[in-house]
Backbone as CSV, one residue per row, in Angstrom:
resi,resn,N_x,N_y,N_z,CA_x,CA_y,CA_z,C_x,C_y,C_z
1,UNK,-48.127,-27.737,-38.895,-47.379,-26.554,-39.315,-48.283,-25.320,-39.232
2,UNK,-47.469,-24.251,-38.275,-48.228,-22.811,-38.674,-48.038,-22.109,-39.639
3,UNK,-49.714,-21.704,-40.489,-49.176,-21.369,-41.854,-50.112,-20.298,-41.709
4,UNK,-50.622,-19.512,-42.654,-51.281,-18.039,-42.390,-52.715,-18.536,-42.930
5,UNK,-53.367,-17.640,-42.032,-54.854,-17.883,-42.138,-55.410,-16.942,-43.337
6,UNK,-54.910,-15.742,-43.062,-55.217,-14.698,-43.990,-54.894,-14.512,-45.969
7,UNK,-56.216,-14.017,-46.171,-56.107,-13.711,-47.661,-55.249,-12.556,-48.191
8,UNK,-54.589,-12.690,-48.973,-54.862,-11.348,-49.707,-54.530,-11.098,-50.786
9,UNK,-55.842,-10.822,-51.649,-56.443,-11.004,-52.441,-55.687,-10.317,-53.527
10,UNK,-54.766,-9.358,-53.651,-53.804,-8.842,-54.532,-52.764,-9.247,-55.224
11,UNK,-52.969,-10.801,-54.444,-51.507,-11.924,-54.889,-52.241,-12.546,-55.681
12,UNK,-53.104,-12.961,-55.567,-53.560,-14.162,-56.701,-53.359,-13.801,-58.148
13,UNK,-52.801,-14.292,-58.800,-52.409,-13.991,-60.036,-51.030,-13.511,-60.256
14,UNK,-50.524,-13.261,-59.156,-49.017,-12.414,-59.032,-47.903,-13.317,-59.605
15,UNK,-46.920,-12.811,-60.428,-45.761,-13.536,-60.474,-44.711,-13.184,-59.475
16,UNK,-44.233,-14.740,-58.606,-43.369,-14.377,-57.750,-42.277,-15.375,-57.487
17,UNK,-40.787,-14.893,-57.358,-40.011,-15.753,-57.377,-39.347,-15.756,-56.027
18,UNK,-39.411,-16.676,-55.214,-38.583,-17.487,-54.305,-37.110,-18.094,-54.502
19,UNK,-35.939,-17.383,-54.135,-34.725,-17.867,-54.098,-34.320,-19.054,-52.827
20,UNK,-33.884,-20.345,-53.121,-33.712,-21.415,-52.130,-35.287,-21.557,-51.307
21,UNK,-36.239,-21.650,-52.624,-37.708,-22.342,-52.356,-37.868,-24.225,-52.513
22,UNK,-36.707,-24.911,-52.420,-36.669,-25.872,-52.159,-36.487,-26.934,-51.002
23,UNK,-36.268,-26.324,-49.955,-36.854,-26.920,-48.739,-37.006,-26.116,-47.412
24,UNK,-37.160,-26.038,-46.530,-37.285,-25.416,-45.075,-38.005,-23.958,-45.028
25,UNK,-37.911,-22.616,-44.929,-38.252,-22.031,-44.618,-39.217,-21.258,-46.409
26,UNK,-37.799,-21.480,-46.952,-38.522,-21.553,-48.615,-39.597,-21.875,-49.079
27,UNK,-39.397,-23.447,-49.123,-40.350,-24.213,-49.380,-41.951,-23.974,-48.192
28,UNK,-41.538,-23.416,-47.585,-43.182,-22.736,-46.510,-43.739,-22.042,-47.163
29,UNK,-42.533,-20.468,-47.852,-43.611,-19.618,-48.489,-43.833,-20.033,-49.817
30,UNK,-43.084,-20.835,-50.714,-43.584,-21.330,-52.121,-45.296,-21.949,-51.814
31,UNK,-45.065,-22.664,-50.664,-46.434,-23.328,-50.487,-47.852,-21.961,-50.007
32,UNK,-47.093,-21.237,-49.491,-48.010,-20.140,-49.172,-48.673,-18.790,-50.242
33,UNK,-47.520,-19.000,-51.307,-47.780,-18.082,-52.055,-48.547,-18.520,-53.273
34,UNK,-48.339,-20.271,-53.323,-49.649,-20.883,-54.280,-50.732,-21.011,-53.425
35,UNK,-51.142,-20.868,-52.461,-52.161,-21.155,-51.728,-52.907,-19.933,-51.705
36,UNK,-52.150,-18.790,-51.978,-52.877,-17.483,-52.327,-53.032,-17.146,-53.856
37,UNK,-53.072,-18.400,-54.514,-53.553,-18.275,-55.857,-51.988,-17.578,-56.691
38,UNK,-50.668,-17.179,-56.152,-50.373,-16.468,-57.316,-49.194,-17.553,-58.119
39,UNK,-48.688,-17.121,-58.845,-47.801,-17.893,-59.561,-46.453,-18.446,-59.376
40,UNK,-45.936,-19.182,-59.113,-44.803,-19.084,-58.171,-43.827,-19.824,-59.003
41,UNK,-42.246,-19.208,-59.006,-41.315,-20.385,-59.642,-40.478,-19.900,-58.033
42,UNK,-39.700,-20.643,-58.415,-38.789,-20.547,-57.029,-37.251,-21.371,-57.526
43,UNK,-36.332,-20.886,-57.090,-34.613,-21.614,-57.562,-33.889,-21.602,-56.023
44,UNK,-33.357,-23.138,-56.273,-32.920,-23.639,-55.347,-31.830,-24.786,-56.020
45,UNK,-30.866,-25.507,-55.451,-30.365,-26.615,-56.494,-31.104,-27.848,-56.349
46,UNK,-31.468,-28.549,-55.303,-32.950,-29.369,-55.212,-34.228,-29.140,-54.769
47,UNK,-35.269,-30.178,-55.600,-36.382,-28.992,-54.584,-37.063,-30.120,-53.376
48,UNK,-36.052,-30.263,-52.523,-36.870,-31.609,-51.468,-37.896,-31.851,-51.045
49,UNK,-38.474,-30.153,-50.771,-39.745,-30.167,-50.760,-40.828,-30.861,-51.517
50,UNK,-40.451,-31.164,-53.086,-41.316,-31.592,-53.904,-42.575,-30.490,-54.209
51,UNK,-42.475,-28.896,-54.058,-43.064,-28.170,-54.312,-44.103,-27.981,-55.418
52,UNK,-45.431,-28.933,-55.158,-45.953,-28.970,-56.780,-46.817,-28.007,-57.042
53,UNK,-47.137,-27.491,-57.811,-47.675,-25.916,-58.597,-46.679,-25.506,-58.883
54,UNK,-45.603,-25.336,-58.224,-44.940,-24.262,-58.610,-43.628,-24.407,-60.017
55,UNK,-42.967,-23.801,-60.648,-41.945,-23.797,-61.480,-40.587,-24.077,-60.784
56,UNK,-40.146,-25.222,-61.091,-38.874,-25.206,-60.002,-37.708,-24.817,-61.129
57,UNK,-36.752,-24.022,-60.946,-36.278,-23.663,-61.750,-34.391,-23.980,-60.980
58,UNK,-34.233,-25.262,-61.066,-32.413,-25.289,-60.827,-31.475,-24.336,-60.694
59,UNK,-30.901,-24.021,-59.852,-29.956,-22.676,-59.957,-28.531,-22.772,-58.752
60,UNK,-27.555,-22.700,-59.082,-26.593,-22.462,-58.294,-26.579,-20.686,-57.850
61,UNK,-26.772,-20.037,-57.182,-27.295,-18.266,-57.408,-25.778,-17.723,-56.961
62,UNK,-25.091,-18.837,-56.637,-23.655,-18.196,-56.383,-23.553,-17.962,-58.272
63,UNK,-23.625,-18.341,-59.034,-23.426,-17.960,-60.427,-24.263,-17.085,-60.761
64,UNK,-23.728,-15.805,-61.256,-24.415,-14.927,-61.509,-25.428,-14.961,-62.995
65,UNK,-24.150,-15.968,-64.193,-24.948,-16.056,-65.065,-26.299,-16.846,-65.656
66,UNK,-26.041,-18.088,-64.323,-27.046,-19.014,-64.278,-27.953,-18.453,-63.585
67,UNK,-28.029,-17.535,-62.244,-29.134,-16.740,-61.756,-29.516,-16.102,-62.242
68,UNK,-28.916,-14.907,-63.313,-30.331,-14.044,-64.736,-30.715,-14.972,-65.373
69,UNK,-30.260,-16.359,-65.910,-31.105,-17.165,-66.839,-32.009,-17.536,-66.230
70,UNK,-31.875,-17.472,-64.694,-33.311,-18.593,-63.929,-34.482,-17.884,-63.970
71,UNK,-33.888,-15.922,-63.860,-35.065,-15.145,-63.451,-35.400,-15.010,-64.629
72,UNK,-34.897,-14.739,-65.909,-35.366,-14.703,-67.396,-36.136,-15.864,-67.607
73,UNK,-35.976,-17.283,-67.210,-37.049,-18.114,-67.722,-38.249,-17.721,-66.559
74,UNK,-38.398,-17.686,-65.349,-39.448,-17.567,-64.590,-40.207,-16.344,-65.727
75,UNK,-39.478,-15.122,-65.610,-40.303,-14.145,-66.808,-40.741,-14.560,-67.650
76,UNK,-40.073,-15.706,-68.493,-41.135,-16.484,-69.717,-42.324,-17.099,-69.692
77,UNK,-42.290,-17.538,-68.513,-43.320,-18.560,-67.770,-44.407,-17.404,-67.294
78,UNK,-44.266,-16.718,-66.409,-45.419,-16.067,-65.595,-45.151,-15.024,-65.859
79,UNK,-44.962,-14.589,-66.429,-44.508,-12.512,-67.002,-43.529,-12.092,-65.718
80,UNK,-43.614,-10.543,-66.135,-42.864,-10.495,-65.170,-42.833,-10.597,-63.819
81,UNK,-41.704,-10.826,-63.012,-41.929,-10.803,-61.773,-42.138,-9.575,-60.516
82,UNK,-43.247,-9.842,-60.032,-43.718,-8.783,-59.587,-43.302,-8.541,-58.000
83,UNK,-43.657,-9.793,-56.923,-42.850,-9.844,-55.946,-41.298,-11.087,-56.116
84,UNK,-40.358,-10.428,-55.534,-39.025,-11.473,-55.309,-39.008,-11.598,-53.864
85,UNK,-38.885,-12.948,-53.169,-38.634,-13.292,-52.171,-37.388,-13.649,-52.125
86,UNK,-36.273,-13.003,-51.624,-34.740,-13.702,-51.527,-34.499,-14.634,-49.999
87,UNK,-34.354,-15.551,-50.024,-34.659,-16.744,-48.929,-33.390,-17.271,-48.798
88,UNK,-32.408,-17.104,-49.569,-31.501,-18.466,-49.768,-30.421,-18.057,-48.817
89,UNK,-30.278,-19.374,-48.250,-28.856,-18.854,-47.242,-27.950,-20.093,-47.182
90,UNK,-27.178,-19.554,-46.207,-26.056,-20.662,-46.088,-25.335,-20.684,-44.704
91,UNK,-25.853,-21.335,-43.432,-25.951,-20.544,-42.325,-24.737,-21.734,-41.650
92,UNK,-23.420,-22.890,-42.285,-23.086,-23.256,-41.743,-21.979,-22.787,-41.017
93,UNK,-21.849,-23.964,-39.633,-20.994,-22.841,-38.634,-19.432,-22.658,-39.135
94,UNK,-18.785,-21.711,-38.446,-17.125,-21.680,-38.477,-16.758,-20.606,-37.446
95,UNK,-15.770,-21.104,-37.270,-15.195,-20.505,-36.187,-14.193,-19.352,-37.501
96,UNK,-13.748,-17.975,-36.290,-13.422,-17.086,-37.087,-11.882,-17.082,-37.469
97,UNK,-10.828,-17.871,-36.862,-10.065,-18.207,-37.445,-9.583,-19.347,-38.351
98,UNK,-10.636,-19.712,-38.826,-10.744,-21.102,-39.841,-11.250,-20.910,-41.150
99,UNK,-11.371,-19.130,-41.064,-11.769,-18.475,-42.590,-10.977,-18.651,-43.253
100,UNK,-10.719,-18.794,-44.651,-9.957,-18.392,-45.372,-10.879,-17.749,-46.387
101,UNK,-9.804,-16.643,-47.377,-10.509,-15.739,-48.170,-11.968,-16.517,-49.333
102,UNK,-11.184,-18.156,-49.773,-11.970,-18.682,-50.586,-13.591,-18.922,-49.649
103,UNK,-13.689,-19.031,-48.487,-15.149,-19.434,-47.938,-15.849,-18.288,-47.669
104,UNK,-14.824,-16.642,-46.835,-15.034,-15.817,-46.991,-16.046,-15.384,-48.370
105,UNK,-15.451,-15.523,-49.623,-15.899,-15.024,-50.742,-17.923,-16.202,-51.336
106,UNK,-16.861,-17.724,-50.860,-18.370,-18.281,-50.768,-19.628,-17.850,-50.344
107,UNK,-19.418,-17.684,-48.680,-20.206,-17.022,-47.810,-21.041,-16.204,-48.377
108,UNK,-20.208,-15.492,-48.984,-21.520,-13.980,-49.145,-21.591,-14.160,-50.639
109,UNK,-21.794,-14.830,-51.338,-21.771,-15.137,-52.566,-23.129,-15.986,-52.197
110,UNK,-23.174,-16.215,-51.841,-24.948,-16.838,-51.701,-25.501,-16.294,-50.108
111,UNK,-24.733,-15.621,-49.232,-25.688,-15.159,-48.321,-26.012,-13.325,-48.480
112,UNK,-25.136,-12.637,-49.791,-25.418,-11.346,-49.781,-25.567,-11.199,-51.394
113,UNK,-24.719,-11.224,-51.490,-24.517,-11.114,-53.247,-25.514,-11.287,-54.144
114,UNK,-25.868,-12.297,-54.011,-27.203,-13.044,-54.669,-28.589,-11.807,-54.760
115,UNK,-28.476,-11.850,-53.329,-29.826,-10.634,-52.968,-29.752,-9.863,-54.053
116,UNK,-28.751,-9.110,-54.060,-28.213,-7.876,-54.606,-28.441,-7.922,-56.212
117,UNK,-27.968,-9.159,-56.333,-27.904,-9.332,-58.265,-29.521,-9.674,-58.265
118,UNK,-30.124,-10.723,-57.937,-31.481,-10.789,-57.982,-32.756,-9.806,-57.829
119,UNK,-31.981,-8.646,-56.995,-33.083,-7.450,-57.072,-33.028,-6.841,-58.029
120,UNK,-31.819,-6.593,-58.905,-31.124,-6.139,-59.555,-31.436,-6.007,-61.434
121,UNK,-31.865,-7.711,-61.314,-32.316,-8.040,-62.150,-33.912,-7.969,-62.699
122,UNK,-34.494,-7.996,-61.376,-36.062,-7.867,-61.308,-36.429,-6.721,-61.597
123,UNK,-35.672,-5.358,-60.383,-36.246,-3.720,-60.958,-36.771,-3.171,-62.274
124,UNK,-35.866,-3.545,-62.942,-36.014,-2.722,-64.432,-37.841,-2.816,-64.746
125,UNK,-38.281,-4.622,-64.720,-39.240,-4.762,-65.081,-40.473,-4.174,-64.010
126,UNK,-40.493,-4.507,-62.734,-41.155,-3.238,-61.781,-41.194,-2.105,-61.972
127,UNK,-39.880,-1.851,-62.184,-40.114,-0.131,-62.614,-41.232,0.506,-63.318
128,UNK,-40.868,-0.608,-64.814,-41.795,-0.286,-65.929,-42.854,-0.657,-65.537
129,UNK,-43.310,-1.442,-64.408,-44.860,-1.704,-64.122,-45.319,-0.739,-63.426
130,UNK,-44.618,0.094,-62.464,-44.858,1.341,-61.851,-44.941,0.498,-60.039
131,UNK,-44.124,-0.473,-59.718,-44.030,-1.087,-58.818,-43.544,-2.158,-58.789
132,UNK,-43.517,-2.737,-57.550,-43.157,-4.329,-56.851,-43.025,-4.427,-55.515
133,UNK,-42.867,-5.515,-55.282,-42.499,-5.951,-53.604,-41.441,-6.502,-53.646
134,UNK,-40.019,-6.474,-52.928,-39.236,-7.382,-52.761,-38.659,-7.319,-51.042
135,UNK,-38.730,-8.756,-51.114,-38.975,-9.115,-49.311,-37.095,-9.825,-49.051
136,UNK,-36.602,-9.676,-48.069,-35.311,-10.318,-48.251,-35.320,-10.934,-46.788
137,UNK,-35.005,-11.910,-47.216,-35.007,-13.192,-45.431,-33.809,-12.647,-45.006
138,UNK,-33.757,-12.006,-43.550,-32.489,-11.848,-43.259,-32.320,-12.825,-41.808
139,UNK,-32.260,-11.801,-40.696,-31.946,-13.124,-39.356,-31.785,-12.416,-38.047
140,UNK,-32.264,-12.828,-37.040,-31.705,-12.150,-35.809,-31.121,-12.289,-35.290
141,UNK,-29.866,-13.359,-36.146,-28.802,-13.496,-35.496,-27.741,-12.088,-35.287
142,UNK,-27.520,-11.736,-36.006,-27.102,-10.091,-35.991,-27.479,-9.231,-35.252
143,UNK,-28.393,-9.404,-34.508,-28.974,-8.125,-33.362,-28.332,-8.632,-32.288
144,UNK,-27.923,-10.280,-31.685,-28.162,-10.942,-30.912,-26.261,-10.814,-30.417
145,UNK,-25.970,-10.541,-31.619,-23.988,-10.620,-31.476,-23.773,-12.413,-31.198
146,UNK,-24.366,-13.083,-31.714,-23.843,-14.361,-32.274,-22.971,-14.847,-32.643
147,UNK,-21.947,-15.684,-31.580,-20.889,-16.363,-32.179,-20.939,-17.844,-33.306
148,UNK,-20.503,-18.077,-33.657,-20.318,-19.212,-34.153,-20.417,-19.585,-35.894
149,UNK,-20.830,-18.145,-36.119,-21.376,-17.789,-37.674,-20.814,-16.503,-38.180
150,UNK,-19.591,-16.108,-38.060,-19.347,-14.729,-38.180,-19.583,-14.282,-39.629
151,UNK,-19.539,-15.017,-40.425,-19.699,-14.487,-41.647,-21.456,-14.006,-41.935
152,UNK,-21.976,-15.301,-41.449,-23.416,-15.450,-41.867,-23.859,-14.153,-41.248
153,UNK,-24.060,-13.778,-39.570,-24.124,-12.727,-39.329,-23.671,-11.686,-39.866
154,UNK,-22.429,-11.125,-40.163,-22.253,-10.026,-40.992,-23.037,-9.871,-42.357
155,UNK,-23.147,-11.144,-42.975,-23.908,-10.904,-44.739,-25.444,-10.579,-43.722
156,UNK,-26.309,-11.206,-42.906,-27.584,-10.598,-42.533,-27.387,-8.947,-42.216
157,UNK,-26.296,-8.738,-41.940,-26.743,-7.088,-41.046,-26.432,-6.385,-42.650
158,UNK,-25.654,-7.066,-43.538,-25.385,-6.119,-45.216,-26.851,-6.331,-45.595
159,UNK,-27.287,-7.623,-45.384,-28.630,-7.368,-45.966,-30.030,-7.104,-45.503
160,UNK,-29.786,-6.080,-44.504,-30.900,-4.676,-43.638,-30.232,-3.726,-44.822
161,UNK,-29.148,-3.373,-44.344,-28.727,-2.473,-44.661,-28.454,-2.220,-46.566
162,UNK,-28.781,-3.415,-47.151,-29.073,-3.429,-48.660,-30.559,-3.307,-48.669
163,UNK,-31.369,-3.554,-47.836,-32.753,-3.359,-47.941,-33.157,-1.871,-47.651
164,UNK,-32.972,-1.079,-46.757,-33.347,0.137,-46.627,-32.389,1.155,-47.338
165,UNK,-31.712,0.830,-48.396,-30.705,1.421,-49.648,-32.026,1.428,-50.283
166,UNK,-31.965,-0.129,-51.163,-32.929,0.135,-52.526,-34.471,0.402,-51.699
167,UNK,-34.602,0.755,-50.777,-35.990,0.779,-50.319,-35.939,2.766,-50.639
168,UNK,-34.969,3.342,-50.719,-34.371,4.776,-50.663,-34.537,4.753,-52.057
169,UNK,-33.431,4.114,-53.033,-33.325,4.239,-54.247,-34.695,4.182,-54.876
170,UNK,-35.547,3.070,-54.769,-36.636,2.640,-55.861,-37.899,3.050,-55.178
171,UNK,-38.026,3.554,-54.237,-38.906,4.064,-53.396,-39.841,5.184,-54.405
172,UNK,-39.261,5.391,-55.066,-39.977,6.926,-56.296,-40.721,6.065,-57.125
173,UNK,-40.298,4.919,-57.779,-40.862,3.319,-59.142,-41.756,2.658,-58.360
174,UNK,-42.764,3.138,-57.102,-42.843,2.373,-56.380,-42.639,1.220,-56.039
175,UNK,-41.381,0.681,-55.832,-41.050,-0.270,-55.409,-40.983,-0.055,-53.871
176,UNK,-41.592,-1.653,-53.190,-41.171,-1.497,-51.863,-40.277,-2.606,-51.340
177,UNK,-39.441,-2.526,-50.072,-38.433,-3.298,-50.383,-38.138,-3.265,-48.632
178,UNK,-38.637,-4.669,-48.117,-38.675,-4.822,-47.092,-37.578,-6.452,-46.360
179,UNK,-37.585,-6.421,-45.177,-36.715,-7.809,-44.403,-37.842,-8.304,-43.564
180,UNK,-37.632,-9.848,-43.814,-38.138,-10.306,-42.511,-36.811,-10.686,-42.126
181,UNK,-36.930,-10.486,-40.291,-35.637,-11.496,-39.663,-36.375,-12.636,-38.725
182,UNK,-36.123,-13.886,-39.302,-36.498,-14.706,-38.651,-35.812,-14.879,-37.287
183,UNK,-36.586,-15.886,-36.068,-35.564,-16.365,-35.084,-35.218,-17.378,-35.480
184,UNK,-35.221,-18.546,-34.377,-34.552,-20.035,-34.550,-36.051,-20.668,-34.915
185,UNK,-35.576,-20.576,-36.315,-37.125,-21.844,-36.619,-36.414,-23.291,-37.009
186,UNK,-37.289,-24.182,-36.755,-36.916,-25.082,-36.794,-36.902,-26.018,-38.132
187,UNK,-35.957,-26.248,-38.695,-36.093,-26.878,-39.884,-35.800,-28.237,-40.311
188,UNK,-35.901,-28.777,-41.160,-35.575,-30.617,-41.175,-33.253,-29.968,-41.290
189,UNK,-32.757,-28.924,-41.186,-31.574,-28.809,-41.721,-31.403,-28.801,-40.287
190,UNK,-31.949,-27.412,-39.499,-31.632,-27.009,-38.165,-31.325,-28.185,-36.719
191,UNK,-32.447,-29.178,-37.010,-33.212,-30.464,-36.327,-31.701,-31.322,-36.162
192,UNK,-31.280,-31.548,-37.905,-30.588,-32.361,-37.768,-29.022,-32.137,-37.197
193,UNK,-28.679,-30.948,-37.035,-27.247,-30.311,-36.963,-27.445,-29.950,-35.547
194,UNK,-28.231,-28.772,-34.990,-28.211,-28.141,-34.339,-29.066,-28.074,-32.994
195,UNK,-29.728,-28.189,-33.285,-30.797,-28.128,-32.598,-31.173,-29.055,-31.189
196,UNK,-30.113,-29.284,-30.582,-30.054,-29.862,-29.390,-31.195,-29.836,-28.259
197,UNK,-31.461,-30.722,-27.375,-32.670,-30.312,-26.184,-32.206,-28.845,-25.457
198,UNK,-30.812,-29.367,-25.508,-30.296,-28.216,-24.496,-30.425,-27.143,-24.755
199,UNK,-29.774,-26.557,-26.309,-29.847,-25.308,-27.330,-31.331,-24.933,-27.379
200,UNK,-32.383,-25.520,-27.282,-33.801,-25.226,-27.740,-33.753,-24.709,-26.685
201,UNK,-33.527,-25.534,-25.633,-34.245,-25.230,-24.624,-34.203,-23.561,-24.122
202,UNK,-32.817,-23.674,-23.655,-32.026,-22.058,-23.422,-32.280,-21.300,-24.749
203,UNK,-32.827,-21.389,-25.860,-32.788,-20.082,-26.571,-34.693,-20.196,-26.382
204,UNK,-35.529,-21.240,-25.905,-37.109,-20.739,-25.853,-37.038,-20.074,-24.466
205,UNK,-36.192,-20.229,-23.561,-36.224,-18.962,-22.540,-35.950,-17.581,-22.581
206,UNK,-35.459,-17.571,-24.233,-35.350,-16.074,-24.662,-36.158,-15.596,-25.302
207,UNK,-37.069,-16.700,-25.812,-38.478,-16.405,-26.372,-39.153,-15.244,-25.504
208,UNK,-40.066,-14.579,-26.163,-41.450,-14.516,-25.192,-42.330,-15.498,-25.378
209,UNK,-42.469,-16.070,-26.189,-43.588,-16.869,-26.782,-42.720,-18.349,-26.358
210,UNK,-43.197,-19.402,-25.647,-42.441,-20.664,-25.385,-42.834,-21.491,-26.136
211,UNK,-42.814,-21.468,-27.370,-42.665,-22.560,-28.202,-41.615,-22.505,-29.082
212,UNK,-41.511,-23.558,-30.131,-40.421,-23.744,-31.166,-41.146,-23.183,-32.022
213,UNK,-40.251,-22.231,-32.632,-40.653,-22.134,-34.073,-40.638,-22.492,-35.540
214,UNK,-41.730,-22.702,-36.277,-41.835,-24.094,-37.456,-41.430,-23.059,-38.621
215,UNK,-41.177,-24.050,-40.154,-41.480,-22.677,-41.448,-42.415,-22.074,-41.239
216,UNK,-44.158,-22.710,-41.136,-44.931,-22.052,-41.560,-45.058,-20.596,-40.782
217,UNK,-44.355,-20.611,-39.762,-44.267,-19.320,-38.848,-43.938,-17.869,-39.649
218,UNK,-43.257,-18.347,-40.752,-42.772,-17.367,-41.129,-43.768,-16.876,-42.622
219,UNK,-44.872,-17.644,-42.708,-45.501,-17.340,-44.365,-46.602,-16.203,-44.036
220,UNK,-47.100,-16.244,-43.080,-48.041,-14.802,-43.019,-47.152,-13.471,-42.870
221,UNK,-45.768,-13.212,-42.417,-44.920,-12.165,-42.189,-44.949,-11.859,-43.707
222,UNK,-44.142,-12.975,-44.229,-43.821,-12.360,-45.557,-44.866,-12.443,-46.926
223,UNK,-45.555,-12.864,-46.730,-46.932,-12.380,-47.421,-47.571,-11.190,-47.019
224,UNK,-47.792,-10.633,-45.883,-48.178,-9.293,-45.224,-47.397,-8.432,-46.164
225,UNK,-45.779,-8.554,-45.635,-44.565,-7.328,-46.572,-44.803,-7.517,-48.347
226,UNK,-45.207,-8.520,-49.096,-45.554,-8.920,-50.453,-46.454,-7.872,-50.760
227,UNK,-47.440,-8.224,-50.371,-48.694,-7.502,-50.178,-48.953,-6.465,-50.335
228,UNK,-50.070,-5.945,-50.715,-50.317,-4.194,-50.473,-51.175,-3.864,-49.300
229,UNK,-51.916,-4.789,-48.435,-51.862,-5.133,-46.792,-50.624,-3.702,-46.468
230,UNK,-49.014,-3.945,-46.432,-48.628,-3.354,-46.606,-48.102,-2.235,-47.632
231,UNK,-48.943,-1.633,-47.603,-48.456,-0.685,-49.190,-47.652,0.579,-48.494
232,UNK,-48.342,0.978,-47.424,-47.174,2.263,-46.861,-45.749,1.498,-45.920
233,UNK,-45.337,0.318,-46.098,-44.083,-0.009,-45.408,-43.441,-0.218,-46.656
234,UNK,-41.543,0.123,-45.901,-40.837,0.007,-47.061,-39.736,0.167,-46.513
235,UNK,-38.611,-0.468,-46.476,-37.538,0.232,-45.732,-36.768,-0.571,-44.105
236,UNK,-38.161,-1.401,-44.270,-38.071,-2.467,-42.804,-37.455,-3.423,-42.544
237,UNK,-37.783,-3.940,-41.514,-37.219,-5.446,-40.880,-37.944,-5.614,-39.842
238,UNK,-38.828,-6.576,-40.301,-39.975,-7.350,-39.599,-39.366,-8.763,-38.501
239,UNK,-38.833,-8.140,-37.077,-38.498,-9.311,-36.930,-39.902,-11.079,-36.674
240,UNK,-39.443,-11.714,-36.679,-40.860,-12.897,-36.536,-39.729,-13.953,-35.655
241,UNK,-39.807,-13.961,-34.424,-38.697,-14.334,-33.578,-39.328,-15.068,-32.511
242,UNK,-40.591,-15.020,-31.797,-41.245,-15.160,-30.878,-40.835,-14.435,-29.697
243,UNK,-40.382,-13.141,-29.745,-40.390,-11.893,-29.110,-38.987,-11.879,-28.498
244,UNK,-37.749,-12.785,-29.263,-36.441,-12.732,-28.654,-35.470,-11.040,-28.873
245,UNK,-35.620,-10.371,-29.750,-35.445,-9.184,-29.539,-35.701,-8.041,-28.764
246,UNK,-37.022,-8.357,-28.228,-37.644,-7.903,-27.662,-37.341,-7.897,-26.462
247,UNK,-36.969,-9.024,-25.272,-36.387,-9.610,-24.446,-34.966,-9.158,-24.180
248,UNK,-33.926,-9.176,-25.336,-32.817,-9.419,-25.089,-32.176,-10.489,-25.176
């Protein structure tokens, strides 16, 4: 697994919470963000990973009231939280006439919503610290005009566009408030559903870079945006794709 070589030294000690840090791309940076010494709880509904250091804290985040209790106990545990990583998604396929309003409302109930209440909940206490980092996993499926996910794509492009809002709003509390968009990394979820010879194959020709991409691909991006490494970014979307945007 590619995982980040680099220190930085401003995390260690940090309280930071990971949303759906229980297996695949999650569970990379939970492992990355104890490996930089800082404190980590993370909510997910299992943690397959078996994530040990960290606080696993159970959470359905489609419930709003069970998601402030998760981030209120992480605050009990490690003070407040200083960076939020929002990770959690829900990327299965549907075709666009097989919506109905109830999956509609699912959908973005854990692929947008969540973000939103979880930043939501964290600010107040940043504020009063005179900062934070909050990083939001979004996707490049949305640049790409991707069929097969219409919902999932639309909640990624709300959540750029919820990121360079509060990156506007909280930008004065120094808060900074950045996206990574991953490409097609490969996950024990992706492997098993999707991820065909054929599908790899034709989307690493859109690569620049010809390999597959693993979690750990993604733990130096979003530790960089955590970071004060980056202290003058804010407002972004870091894609980490192996140069498929770039390409076309």
């Amino acid at each position: 697994m590619h995982t980040s070589a680099a220190t930085f030294p401003d995390l260690a000690g940090s309280a930071v919470v990971v949303t759906g840090g229980g297996s695949g791309i999650g569970a990379a940076l939970v492992r990355g963000f104890l490996d930089q010494g800082a404190r980590v709880a993370f909510l997910d509904l299992e943690d397959r990973a078996e994530s040990g250091g960290a606080l696993f804290l159970p959470c359905d985040v489609t419930d709003l009231g069970a998601l402030d209790a998760a981030l209120g106990r992480a605050r009990e545990t490690h003070g407040a939280t200083g960076i939020l990583v929002n990770n959690v998604a829900n990327d299965t396929r549907h075709a666009t006439l097989d919506v109905t309003p109830e999956f509609w409302d699912e959908s973005m109930a854990v692929n947008l919503r969540s973000y939103f209440f979880a930043a939501r909940a964290v600010i107040p206490a940043m504020r009063e610290a005179g900062g934070g980092s909050i990083v939001n996993l979004s996707s490049i499926s949305y640049l790409m005009g991707q069929a097969g996910y219409p919902l999932y794509t639309a909640a990624n492009a709300g959540i750029t566009s919820l990121t360079r809002s509060l990156a506007r709003e909280f930008g004065p509390d120094g808060i900074r408030v950045n996206a990574l968009a991953p490409g097609w990394v490969m996950t024990e979820r992706q492997k098993a559903l999707w991820a065909t010879e054929e599908a790899v194959s034709a989307h690493l020709a859109r690569q620049c870079l010809p390999r597959p991409l693993v979690p750990g691909d993604m733990v130096g991006p979003a530790l960089f945006l955590a970071s004060a490494a980056s202290g003058a970014i804010t407002g972004q979307v870091l894609p980490a794709d192996g140069g498929v945007v770039t390409t076309g």
